[in-house]
C-alpha positions as CSV (number, residue, x, y, z in Angstrom):
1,X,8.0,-1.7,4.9
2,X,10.0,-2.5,1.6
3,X,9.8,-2.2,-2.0
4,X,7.2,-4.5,-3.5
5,X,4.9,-4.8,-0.1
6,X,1.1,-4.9,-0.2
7,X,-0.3,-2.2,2.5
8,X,-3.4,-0.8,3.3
9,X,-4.6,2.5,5.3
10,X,-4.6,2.0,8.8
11,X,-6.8,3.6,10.0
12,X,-9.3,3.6,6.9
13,X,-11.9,6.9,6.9
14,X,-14.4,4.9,5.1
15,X,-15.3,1.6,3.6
16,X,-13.9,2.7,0.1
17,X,-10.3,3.1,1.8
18,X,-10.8,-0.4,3.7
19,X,-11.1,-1.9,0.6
20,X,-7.8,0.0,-1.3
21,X,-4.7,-2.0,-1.8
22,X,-1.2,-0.6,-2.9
23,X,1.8,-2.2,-3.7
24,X,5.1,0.0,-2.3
25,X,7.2,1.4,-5.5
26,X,9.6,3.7,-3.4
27,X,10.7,4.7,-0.2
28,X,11.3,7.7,0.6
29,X,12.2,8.8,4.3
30,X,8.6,9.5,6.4
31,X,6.7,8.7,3.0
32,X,6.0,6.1,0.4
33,X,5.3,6.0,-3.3
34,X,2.3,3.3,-3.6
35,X,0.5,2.0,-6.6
36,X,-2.9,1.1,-6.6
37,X,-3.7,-2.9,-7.0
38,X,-6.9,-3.8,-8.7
39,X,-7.3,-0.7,-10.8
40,X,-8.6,-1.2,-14.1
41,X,-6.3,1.4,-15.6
42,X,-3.6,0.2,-17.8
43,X,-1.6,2.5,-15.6
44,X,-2.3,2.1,-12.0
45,X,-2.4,5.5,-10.6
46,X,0.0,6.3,-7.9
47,X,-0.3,8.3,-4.8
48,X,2.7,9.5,-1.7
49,X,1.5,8.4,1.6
50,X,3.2,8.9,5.1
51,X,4.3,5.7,6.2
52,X,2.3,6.1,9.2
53,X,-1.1,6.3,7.4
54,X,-0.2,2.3,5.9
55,X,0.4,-0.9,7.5
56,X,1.8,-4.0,5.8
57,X,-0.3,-6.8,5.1
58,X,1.7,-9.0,2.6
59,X,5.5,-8.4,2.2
60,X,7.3,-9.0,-1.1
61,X,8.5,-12.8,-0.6
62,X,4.8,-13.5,-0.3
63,X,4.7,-13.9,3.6
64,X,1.2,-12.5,5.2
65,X,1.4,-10.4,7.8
66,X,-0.3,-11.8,11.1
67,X,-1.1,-15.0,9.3
């Protein structure tokens, strides 16, 4: 996981945190700053994660994970 990633939850609680999609803004150590993607704030909110809770699914260079 690296600056400018697209994750998701892994494990998602409910269809609502399937459907979320952050882009990583910081590392930091066991947890990540994220932004939201798709929010129709001017701001897209941010939230701090453990790294464990997210999986990749697009990296930065535009690569696809499992794809």
């Amino acid at each position: 996981m690296k600056f400018g990633d697209v994750v998701m939850f892994c494990r998602p609680a409910d269809a609502t945190e399937a459907s979320e999609r952050f882009v990583v803004r910081e590392l930091r150590g066991d947890r990540v700053l994220v932004a939201a993607l798709g929010t129709e704030f001017s701001i897209a909110p941010t939230f701090v994660y453990s790294v464990e809770e997210l999986e990749v699914i697009a990296h930065v260079d535009g690569q696809i994970v499992g794809g």
